[in-house]
C-alpha positions in Angstrom: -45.0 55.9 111.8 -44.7 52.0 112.7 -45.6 49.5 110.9 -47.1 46.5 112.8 -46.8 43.3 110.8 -50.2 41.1 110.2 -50.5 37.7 109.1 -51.2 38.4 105.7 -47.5 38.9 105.7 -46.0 35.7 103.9 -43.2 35.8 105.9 -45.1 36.1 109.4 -47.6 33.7 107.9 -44.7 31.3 107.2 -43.6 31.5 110.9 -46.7 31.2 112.1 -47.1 28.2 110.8 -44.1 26.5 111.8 -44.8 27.8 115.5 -48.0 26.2 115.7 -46.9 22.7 114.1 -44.0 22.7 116.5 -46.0 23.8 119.6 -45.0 26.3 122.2 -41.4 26.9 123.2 -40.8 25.7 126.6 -40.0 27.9 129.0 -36.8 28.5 130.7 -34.9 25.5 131.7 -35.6 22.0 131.3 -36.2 20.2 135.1 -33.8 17.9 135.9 -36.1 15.2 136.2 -37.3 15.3 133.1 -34.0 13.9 131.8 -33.4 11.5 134.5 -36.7 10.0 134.2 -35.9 8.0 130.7 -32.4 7.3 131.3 -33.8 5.5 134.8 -35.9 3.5 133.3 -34.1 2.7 130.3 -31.3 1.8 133.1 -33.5 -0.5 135.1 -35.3 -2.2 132.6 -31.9 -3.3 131.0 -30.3 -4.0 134.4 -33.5 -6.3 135.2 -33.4 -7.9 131.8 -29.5 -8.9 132.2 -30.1 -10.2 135.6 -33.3 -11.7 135.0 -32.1 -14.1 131.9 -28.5 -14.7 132.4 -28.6 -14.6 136.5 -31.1 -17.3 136.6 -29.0 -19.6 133.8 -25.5 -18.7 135.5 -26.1 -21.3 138.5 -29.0 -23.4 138.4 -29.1 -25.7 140.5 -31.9 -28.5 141.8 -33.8 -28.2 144.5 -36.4 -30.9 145.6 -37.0 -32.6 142.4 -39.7 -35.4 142.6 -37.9 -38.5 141.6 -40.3 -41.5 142.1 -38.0 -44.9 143.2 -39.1 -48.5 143.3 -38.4 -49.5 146.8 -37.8 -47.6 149.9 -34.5 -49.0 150.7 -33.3 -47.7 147.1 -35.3 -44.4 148.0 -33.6 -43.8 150.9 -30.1 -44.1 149.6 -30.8 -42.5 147.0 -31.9 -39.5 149.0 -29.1 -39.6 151.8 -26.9 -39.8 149.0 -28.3 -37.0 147.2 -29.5 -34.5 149.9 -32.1 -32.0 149.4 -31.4 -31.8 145.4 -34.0 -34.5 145.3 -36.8 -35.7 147.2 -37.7 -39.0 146.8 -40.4 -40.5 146.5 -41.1 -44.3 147.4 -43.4 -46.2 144.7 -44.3 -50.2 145.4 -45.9 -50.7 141.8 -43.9 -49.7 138.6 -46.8 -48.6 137.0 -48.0 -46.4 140.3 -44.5 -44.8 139.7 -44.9 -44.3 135.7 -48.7 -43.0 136.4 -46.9 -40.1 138.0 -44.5 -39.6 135.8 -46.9 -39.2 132.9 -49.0 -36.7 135.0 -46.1 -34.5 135.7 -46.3 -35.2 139.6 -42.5 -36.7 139.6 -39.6 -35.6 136.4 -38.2 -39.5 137.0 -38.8 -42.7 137.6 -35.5 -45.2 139.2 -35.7 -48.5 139.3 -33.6 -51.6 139.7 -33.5 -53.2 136.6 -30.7 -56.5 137.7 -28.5 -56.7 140.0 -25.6 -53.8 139.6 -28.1 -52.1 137.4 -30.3 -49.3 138.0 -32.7 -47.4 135.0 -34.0 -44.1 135.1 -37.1 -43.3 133.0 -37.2 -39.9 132.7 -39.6 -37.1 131.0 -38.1 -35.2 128.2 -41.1 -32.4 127.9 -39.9 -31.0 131.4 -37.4 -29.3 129.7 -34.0 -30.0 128.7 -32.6 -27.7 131.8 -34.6 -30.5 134.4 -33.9 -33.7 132.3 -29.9 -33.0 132.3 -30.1 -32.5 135.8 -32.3 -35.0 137.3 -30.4 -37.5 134.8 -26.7 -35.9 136.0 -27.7 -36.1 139.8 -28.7 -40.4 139.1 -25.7 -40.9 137.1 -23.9 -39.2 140.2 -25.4 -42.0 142.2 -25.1 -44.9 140.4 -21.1 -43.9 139.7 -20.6 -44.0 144.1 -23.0 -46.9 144.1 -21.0 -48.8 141.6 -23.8 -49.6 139.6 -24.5 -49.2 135.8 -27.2 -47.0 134.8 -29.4 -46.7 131.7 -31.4 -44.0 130.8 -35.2 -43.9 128.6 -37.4 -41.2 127.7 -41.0 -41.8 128.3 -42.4 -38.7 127.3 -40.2 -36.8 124.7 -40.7 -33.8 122.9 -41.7 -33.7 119.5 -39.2 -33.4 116.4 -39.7 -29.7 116.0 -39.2 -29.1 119.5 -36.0 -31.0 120.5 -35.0 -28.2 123.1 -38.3 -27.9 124.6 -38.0 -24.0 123.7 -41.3 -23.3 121.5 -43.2 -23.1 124.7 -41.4 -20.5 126.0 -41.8 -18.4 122.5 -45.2 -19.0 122.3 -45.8 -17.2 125.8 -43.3 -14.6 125.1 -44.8 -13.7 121.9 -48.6 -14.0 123.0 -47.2 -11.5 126.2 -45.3 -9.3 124.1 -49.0 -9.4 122.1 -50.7 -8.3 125.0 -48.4 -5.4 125.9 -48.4 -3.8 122.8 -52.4 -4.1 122.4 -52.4 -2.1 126.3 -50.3 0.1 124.5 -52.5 1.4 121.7 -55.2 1.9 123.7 -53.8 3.5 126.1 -53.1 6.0 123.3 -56.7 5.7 122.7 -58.3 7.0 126.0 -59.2 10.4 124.7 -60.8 8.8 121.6 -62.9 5.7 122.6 -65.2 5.1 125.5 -63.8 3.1 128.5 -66.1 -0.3 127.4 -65.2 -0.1 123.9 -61.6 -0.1 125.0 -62.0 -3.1 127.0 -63.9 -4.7 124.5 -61.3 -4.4 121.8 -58.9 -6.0 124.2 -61.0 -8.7 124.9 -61.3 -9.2 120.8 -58.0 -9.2 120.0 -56.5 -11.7 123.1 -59.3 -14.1 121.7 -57.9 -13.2 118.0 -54.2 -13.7 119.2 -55.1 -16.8 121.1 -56.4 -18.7 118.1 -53.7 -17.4 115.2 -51.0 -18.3 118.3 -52.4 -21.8 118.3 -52.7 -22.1 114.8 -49.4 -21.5 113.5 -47.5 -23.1 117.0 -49.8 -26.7 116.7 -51.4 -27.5 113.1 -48.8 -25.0 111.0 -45.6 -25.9 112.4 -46.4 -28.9 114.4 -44.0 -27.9 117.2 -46.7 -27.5 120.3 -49.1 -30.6 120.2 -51.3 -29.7 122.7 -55.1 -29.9 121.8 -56.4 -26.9 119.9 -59.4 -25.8 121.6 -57.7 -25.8 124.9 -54.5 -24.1 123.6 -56.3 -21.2 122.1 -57.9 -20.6 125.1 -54.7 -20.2 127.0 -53.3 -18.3 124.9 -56.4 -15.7 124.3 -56.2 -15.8 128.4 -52.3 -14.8 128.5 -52.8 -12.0 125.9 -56.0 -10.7 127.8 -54.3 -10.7 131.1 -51.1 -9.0 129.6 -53.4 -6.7 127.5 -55.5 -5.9 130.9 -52.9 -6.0 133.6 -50.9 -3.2 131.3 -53.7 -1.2 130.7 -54.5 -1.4 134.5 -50.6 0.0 135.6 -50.8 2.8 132.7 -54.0 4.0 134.2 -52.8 4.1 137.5 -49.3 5.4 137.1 -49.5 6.9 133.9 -46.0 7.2 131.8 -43.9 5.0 134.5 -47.0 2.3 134.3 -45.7 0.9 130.7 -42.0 0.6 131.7 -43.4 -1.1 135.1 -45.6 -3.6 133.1 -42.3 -4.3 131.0 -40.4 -5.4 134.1 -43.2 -7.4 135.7 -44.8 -9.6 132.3 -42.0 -9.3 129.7 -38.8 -8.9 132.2 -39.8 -10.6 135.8 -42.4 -13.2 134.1 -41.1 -14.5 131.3 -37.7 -15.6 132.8 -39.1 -17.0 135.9 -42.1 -19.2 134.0 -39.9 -22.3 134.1 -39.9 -22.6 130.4 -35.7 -21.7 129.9 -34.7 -22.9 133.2 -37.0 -25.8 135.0 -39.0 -24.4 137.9 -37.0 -27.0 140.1 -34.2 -25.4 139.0 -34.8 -21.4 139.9 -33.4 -20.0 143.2 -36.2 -20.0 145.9 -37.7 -16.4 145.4 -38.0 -17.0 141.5 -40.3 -20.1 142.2 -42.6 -18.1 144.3 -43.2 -15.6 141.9 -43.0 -18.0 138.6 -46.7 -19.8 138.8 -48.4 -17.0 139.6 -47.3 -14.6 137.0 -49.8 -14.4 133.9 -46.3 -16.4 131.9 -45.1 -18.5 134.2 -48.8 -20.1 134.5 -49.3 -19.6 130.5 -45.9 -21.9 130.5 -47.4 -24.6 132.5 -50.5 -25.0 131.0 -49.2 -25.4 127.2 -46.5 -28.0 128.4 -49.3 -30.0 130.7 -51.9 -29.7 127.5 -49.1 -30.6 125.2 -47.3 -33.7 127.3 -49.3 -34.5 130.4 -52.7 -35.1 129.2 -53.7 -31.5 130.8 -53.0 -33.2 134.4 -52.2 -30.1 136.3 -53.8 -27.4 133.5 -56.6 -26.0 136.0 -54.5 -24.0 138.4 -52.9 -22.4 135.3 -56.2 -21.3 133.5 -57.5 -20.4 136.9 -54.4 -17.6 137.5 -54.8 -16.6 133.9 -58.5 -16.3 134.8 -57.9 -14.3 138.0 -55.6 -11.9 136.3 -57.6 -11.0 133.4 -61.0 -10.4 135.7 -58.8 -8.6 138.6 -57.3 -6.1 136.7 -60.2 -5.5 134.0 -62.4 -5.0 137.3 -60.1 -2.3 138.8 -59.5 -0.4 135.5 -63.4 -0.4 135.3 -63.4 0.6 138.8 -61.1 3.6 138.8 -63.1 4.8 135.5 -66.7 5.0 137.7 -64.5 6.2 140.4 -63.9 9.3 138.2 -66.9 9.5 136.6 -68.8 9.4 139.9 -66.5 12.3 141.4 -66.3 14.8 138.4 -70.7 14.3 138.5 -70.4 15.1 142.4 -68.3 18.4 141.3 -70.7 19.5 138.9 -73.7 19.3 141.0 -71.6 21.1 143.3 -71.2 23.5 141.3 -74.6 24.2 139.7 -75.9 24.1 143.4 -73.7 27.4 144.0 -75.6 30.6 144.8 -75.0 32.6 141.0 
């Protein structure tokens, strides 16, 4: 006679055990896709990375930067001379011309200073990548002109900024922020209710925003932009990071992370003109770079930090449109779903038993 084995068996007990921790065996072989699917991404996102950062740096070159010139007879040699690497713009009054320059609207300012001299006033807080090129295309000049050159900085960076970089980190970090917080609760959906889930998002960007501020302005004194305003920018970049994540998880499930890696961390970041000067990206970077959640982050810390905010709403509004856009279509897709699985029960109870 047999003997069937029963759990109180240690042995089958044992196994038992270890079966269900591991989970069920999967059956037969493993689809092909399933192994292609990481390597892909892991391919693309690298790829995109490479290309994004070292592509853009490998041949920059200026297109259309505003120079402001004291007389339109200067102005227009200076722009047959120069071509379409500047556009010129003619300025009557010095202080018209220096106006602009302090508002961000032109990266320079020549003048003729005597006879055979020329100077160049130039804005240090566009970025080093901008002020050696704007300052190597005038020197360029004045050397087939036969005239001396001097060069000033009107609106320099601070001490603890001398490469115009923390700007940059600040977004990236505040992004990176973002993304991870979409992350977690994404791994939260089967645990917390759809508003609480937005809610915490909406706590933490405002909790990122301020600690970003504090330790990039009053801590280490390397982003002087006002406080107030600063925070909010940065609670807006982490919201629409946070929100515009959670919005392509939701929609394409596992691929929606490694898509919101290539568009915010990947695409974003390099384009925001922070690294290389927006004047400076090839022509399909530019038309991405403001409207990306970092390119517009970028824009407003250097304009609160430099320019006296001069140019600061356009960037809070995209920051503004991102962060209500996508919350509103996650929302959206949740009634969506809620509204159809309440249709299919009342279908169901309306069945004849």
């Amino acid at each position: 006679m047999q003997t069937i084995p029963s759990e109180a068996d240690p042995q089958i007990a044992a196994s038992s055990d270890v079966t269900a921790k591991r989970g069920p065996e999967p059956e037969g072989r493993t689809p092909v896709g399933v192994w292609l699917q990481p390597a892909l991404i892991a391919l693309v996102l690298a790829s995109a990375f490479i290309a994004c950062y070292i592509g853009l740096q490998r041949d920059a070159t200026p297109h259309h930067l505003p120079v402001a010139v004291l007389g339109s007879q200067l102005s227009e040699q200076v722009q047959n001379t120069l071509g379409d690497a500047v556009t010129t713009q003619p300025s009557g009054s010095a202080a018209a011309a220096h106006t602009a320059l302090e508002d961000r609207d032109v990266v320079a300012v020549l003048a003729q200073e005597a006879p055979g001299r020329l100077v160049l006033h130039v804005a240090g807080a566009n970025g080093l990548s901008t002020t050696t090129a704007v300052e190597n295309l005038l020197t360029a000049y004045a050397h087939r002109a036969g005239q001396g050159l001097s060069i000033t900085d009107d609106v320099p960076l601070v001490a603890y900024d001398s490469r115009g970089l923390a700007g940059f980190y600040l977004a990236f970090g505040v992004t990176l922020a973002g993304f991870v917080l979409a992350q977690n609760t994404l791994a939260l959906s089967a645990r917390m209710r759809l508003r609480h889930r937005l809610t915490l998002i909406v706590a933490c960007s405002a909790a990122v925003g301020l600690v970003g501020a504090i330790l990039a302005g009053p801590m280490l004194g390397a982003v002087p932009a006002p406080f107030a305003p600063l925070a909010l920018t940065l609670a807006l970049l982490a919201a629409a990071a946070a929100f515009a994540t959670k919005l392509l998880g939701s929609f394409f499930g596992a691929v929606g992370v490694p898509m919101a890696t290539l568009l915010l961390l990947t695409v974003g970041n390099s384009t925001s003109g922070a690294t290389i000067g927006e004047d400076l990206l090839p022509a399909a970077a530019q038309a991405v770079s403001a409207a990306l959640p970092p390119g517009a982050a970028v824009r407003a810390i250097t304009d609160l930090s430099y320019f006296s905010g001069a140019h600061v709403a356009p960037a809070l509004l995209t920051l503004g449109l991102w962060v209500l856009l996508c919350a509103a279509l996650v929302w959206a897709r949740e009634a969506f779903r809620r509204s159809k699985r309440h249709a299919g029960r009342l279908l169901l109870g309306a069945k004849p038993s």
